[in-house]
N, C-alpha and C positions, 0 to 999 in steps of 0.2 A: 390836559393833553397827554402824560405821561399812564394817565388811566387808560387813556384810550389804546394805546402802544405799545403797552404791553398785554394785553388780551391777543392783539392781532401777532405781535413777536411768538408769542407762548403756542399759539395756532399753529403760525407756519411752521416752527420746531419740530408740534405732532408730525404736523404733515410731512417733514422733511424726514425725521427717523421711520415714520411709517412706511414711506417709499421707499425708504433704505431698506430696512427690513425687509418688504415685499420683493427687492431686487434681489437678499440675498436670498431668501427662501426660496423664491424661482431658478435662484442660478443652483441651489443644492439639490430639488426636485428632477433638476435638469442634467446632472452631474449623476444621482444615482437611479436615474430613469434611459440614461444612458442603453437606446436598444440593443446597440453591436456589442455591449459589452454581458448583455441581459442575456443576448440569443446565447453567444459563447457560453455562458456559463450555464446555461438549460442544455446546451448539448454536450457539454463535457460532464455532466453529472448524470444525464440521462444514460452515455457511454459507460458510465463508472459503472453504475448501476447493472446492465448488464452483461457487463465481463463479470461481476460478482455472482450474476443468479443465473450464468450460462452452466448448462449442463455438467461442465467440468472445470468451473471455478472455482477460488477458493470455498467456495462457501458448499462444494460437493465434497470437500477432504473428510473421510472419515476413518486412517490410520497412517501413521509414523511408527515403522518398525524396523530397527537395527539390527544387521546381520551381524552377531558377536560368534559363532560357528563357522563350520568348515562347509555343513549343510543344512536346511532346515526346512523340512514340509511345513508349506503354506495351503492356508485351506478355512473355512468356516465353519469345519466340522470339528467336536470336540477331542479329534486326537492328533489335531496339526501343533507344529513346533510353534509358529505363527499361525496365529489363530484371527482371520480377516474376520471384519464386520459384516459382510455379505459376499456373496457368491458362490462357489461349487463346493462343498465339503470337503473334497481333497482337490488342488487345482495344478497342484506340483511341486516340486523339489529345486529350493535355489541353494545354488554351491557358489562358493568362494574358494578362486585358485590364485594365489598372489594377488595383485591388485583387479583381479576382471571379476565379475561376478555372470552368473550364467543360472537359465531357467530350462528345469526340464518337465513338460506339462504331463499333469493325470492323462491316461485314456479318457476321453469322453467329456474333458475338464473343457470343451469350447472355447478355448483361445485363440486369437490370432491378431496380427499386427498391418491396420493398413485394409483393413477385413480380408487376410488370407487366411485361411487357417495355419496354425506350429503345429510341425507336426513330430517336433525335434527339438534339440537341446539345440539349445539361441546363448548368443550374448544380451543381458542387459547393460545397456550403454546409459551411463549414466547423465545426468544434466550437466555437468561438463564436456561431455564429449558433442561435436558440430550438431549430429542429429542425435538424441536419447532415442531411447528405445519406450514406445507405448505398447502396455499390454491389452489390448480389452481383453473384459471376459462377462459373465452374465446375460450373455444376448446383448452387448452393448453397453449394457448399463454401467458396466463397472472398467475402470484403467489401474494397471500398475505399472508401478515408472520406480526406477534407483537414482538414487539422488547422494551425494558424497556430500559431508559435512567435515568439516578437523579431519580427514583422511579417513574416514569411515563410509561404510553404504548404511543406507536404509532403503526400504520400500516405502514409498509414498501410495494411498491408493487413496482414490475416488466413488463416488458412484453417486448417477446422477440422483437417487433416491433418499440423496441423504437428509437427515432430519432436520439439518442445520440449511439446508437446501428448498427444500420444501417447507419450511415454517420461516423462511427469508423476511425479515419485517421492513425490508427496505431500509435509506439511509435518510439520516435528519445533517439540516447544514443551517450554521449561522445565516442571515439575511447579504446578501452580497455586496462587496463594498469595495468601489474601486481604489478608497486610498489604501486598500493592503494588496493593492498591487504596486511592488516597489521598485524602482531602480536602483539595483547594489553595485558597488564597487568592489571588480572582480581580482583577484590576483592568484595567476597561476605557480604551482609550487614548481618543485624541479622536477624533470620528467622521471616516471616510476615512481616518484615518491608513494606511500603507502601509512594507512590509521589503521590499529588495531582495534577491532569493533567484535564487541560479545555477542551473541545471539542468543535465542531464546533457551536453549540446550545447554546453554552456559561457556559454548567453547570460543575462544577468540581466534579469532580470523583478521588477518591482514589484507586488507581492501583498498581498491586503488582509492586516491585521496589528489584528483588532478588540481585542486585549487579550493580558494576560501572566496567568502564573497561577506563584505560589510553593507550593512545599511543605516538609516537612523530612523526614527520614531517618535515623534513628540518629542524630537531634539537632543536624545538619547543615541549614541552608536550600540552597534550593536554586531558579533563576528559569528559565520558559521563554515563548516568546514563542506566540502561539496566532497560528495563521495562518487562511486562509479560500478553499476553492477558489470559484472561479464562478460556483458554484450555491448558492452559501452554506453548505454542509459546513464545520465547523469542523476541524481537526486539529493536531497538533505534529508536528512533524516533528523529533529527536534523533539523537545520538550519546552514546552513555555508555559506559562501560569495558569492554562486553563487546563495542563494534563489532569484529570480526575478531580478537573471541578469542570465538567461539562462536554469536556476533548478525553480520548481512548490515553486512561492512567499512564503507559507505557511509553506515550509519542507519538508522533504523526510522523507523514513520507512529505515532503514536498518535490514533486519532478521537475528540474532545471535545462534548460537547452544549452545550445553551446554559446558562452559570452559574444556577446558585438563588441568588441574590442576590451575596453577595460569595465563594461557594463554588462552587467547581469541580472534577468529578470525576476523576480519573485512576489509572483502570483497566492498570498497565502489563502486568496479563496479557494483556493483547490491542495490548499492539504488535505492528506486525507489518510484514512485508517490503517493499517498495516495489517497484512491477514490474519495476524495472531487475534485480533478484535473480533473474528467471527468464525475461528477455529483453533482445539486446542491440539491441534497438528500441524503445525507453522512452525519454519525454524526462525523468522526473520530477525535480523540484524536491529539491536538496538542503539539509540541515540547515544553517540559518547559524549564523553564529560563535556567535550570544547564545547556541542550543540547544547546546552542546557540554557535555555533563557530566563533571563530574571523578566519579562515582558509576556502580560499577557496578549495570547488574539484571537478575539473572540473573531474568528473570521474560516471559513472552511469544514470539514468534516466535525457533526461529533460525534462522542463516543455511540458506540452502535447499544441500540438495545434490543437483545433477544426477545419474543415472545412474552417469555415467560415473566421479565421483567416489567413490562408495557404495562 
């Protein structure tokens, strides 16, 4: 009897964990097949995508130059003070009179803001001020803009022909995965509070600093600090174990909304590269000490590969 009994016990066992198994296979097929969450992240990537290889994105930056003078001819011809990467030979004379900076254009140097032509010494308004000031010039192709860092100007320029622009190799991202979309537990600091954050230039900047958000991880806590650009954008800016084994050496950006109460989202599939990853005219702000994770995630942007690298 006991022969018989256990053959059929031993059977229905298989049968019992094999069902089990197939329920949970189906429930995690189900979970990262997930379509609403699928579309989302095809069009938030597709959008990244092209803010980076639109005509005047980062990936068109082709100089960062600091106004350490009173004056200085800009131009791409070999006898300017600043000497652009492209565009008119001589295109004009930028002065600095106390804190304003001002452009005064070549004859002939095709400039204009807005497509009107300058036809006169302007203010360049820099990125702190409501509206900056864009310069085109090369028929379009080319912008310059001032931009204040540590209480300095530089010239930013552009131009949609850049190398780094035109040889664009696209972006590669981890496989998407809903559990590193996480619910953190948000806590706001005092108002104004403020983190000193280095950038790429090396100068330290005090940044608004409105709140931190926790999470856990495989049963791990885990704190980061929510920073705040300018315009009021919230983001984190990290480092976690896969910086430069896989993810861009330097850090990732992750964009945060504003908390639901004491809850805050964090989406790490959509971290993603900071401009300095695809040009080396970025000032951006790097990850401070607080963000540094001992926790890898393989999950979101990685590091970008050039061309030449592939």
């Amino acid at each position: 009897m006991h022969r018989h009994v256990r053959p059929v016990i031993a059977a229905l066992l298989v049968a019992l964990l094999s069902a089990c198994g197939e329920e949970q296979s189906a429930a995690q097929v189900a979970v990262a097949s997930d379509p609403v969450f699928e579309a989302d992240n095809r069009a938030w990537r597709s959008q990244r995508n092209d803010e980076l290889s639109a005509a005047f994105g980062w990936a068109s930056l082709v100089g960062l130059h600091p106004i350490e003078l009173k004056a200085h001819y800009i131009g791409s011809g070999p006898g300017s003070g600043i000497r652009l990467a492209a565009g008119p030979a001589r295109l004009g004379m930028v002065s600095q009179q106390g804190r304003q900076l001002f452009l005064t254009p070549e004859q002939g140097a095709g400039l204009s803001i807005d497509g009107k032509p300058i036809t006169g010494r302007i203010e360049l308004l820099s990125d702190t001020a409501a509206t900056p000031t864009v310069v085109s010039f090369d028929e379009g192709k080319g912008q310059l803009a001032s931009i204040e860092r540590g209480g300095r100007f530089f010239l930013r320029i552009r131009h949609s022909e850049a190398p780094t622009r035109t040889g664009f190799a696209g972006l590669q991202y981890w496989d998407a995965d809903p559990s590193w979309r996480i619910a953190g537990r948000y806590t706001a600091h005092p108002a104004g509070q403020t983190l000193a954050v280095v950038n790429l230039l090396g100068m330290s900047t005090a940044m608004s600093n409105p709140g931190a958000v926790e999470f856990e991880r495989d049963g791990k806590p885990y704190r980061l600090e929510v920073l705040a650009w300018p315009d009021g954008g919230r983001f984190v800016p990290l480092v976690d174990m896969t910086s430069g084994h896989g993810s861009y050496p330097a850090g990732r950006y992750l964009d945060v909304g504003e908390p639901q109460g004491d809850t805050l989202w964090l989406d790490f599939n959509r971290a993603y590269n900071p401009p300095s990853a695809f040009t080396m005219y970025a000032t951006c702000p790097l990850p401070p000490n607080q963000n540094r994770l001992e926790l890898a995630i393989p999950a979101g942007e990685k590091n970008y590969r050039k061309p030449a690298d592939s």
